[in-house]
VOGU-3710 file (C-alpha; in Angstrom, 3 decimals, decimal comma):
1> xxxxxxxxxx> 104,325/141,371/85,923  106,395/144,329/86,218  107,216/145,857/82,593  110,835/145,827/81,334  112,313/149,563/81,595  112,495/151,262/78,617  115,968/151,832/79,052  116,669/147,951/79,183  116,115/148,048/75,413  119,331/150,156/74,978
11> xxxxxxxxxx> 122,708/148,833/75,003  123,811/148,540/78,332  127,489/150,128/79,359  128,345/146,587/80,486  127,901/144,259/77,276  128,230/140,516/77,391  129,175/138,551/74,227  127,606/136,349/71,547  129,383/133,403/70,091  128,430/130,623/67,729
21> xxxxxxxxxx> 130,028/127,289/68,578  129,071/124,371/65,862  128,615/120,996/66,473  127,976/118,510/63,360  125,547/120,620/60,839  124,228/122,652/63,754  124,915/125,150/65,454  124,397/126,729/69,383  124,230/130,774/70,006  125,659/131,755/73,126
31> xxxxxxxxxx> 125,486/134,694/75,222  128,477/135,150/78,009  128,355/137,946/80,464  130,702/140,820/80,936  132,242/139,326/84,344  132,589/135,960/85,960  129,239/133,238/85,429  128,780/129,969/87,388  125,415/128,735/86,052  123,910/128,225/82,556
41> xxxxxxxxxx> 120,252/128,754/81,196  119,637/126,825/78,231  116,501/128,874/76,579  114,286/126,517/73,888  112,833/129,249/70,738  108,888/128,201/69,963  107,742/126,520/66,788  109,327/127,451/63,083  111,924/130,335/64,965  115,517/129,658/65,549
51> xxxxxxxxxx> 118,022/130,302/67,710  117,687/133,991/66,803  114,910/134,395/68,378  116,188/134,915/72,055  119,562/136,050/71,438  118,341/139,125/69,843  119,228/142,792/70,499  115,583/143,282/72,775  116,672/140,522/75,361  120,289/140,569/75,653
61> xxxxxxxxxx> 119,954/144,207/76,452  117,822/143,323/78,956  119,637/140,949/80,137  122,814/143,139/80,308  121,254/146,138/82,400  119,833/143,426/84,881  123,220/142,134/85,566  124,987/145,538/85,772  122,331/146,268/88,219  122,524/143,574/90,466
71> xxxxxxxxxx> 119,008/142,427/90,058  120,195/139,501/88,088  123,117/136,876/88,986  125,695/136,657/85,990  124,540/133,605/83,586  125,514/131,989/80,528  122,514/131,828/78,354  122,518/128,704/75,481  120,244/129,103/72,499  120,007/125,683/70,538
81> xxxxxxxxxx> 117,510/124,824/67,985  115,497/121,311/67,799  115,399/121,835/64,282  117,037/119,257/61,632  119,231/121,788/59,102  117,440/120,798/56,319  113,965/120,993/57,982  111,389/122,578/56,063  108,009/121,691/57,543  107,555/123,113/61,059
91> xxxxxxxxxx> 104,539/123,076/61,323  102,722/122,132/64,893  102,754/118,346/64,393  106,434/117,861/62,793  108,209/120,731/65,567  106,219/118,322/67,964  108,361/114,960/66,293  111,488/117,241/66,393  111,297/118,286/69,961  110,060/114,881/71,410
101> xxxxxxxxxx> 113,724/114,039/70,137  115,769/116,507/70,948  116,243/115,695/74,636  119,213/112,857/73,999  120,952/115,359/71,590  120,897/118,116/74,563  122,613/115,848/76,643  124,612/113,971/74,759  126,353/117,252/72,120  124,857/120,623/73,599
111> xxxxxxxxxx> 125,524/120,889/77,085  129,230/119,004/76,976  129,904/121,702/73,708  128,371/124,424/75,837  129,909/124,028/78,817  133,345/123,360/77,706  133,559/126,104/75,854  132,497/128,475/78,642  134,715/126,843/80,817  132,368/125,754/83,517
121> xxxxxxxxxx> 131,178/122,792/84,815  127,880/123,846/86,818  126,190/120,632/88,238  122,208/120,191/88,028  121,994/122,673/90,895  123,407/125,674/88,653  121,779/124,834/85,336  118,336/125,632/83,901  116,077/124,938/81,380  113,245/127,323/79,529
131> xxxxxxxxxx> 111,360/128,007/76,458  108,640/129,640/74,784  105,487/128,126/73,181  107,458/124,699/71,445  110,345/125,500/73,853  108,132/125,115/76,488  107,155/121,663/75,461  110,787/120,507/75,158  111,208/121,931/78,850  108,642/119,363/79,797
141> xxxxxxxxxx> 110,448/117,246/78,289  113,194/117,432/79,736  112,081/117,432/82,830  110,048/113,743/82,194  114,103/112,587/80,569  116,609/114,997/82,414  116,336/115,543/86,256  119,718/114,720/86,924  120,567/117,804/84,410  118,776/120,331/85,711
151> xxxxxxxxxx> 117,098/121,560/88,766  115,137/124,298/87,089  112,410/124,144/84,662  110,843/127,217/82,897  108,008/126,632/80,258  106,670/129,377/79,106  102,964/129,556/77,395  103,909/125,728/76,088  102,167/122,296/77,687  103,338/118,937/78,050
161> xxxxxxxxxx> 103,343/116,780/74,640  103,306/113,466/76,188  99,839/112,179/75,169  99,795/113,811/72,153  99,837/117,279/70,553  98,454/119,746/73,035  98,053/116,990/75,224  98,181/119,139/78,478  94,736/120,659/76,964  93,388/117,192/75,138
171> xxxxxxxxxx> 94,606/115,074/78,361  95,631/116,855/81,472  94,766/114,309/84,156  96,867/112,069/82,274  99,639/114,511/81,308  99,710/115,070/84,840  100,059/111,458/85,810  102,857/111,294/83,507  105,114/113,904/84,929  104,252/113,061/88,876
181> xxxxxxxxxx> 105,951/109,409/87,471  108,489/110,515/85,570  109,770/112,351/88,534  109,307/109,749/90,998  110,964/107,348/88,915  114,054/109,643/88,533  114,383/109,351/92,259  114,909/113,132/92,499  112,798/115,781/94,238  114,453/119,059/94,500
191> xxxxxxxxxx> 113,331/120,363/91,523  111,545/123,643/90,927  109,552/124,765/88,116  108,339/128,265/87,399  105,523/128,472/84,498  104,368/131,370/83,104  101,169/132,136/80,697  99,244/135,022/79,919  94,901/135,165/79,581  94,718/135,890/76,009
201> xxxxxxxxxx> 97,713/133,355/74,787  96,838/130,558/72,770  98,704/128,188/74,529  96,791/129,099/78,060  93,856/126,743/77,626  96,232/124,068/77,234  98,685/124,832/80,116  96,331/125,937/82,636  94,584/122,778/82,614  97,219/120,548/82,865
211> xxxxxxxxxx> 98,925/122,763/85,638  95,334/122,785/87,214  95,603/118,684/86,936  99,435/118,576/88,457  97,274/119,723/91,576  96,170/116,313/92,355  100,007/115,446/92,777  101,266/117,296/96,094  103,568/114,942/96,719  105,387/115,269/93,554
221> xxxxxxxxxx> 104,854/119,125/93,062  103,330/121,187/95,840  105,805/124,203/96,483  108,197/122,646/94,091  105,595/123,851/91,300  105,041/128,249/90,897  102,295/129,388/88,149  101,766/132,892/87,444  99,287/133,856/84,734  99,523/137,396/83,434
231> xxxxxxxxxx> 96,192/139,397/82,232  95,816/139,957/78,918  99,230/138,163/78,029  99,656/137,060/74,177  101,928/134,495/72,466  104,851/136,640/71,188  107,955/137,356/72,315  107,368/140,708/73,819  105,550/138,980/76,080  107,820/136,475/77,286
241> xxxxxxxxxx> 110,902/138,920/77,598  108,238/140,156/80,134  108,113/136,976/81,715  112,103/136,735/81,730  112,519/139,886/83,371  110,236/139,052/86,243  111,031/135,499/86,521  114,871/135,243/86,279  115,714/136,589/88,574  114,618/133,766/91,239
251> xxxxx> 116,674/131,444/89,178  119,549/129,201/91,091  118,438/131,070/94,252  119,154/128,478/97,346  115,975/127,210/99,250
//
């Protein structure tokens, strides 16, 4: 994993924008690039964080210089939360009700708000789906309820909760059963997923062994499915702005 450039955690001289666009009692942040965008990266913040956490100063900086220099294709970047307004306990168990949930409210309020308001309409083949430690759970989930949203899938450090809290840990041959039939009875293969973990995380126990398990499944994953594992990589968000800036780049690339 290359690291991000110091200079990336400056303002760029090209600066996209942040807006806030409301729907009910909630809220979506949204980053839109200086320039012209045709696809849309809906990025899911881990457990008790908010939409805050990714657009941030550190990452749309980064996120900036890689578009003014050409090493990253223009994007709109969506930052919704799974969280109720009111919610008070996120802990592990409850952000695990919230985000088993959330994938009907994604489809049904985010993306129309979202995309209507940037003006674009981008198709599965232009839109993508990520998140960090929780947000990587609801990516799973999305891609066991949503295929015929997106075509790319990025959990990062964050398992499958299908069987169960950390069930990609607790139950991988299962989990992986799961997601091999979830896409098969979506009738749609071209997806790609790109998951990303580091040795020292918490979450890599949990995630290795279930991507370990999606082995067994070829037909359903094979070169649809990329891991990468980075040495010594911890559960923060330094780390996964690492992950961004070496993995977004092969985003919406064609085949």
């Amino acid at each position: 994993m290359r690291p991000i450039p110091r200079d990336y955690l400056q303002p760029a001289g090209r600066q996209g924008r942040v807006e806030k666009l409301t729907y009910g009692r909630k809220h979506v942040l949204v980053y839109r690039p200086d320039g012209e965008a045709d696809c849309v990266l809906y990025l899911i913040h881990g457990g008790g964080g908010d939409q805050r956490d990714f657009i941030c100063p550190a990452f749309i900086n980064m996120v900036d210089h890689m578009i003014e220099a050409g090493e990253l294709r223009p994007l709109v970047i969506a930052a919704p939360t799974y969280y109720d307004p009111d919610e008070t306990d996120k802990r592990p168990g409850n952000s695990g009700v919230a985000v088993a949930k959330f994938c009907p409210e994604l489809r049904g309020q985010i993306i129309p708000l979202v995309e209507s308001a940037v003006g674009l309409d981008p198709g599965r083949e232009r839109r993508a789906i990520g998140g960090f430690s929780m947000g990587g759970v609801t990516t799973w989930y999305a891609f066991m309820e949503a295929l015929d949203l997106f075509r790319w899938f990025m959990p990062l450090s964050g398992d499958c909760w299908a069987c169960g809290e950390k069930g990609g840990g607790a139950h991988p041959d299962e989990t992986a059963r799961l997601l091999a039939e979830a896409a098969d009875r979506q009738g749609i293969s071209d997806y790609r997923i790109h998951a990303i973990t580091g040795t020292a995380d918490i979450a890599f126990p949990n995630l290795d062994a279930q991507i370990k398990a999606m082995a067994a499944y070829p037909e359903a994953f094979g070169d649809r499915l990329v891991y990468e594992t980075m040495e010594g990589g911890v559960h923060d968000y330094d780390t996964i702005f690492r992950y961004l800036y070496n993995a977004l780049p092969g985003l919406f690339q064609p085949d």
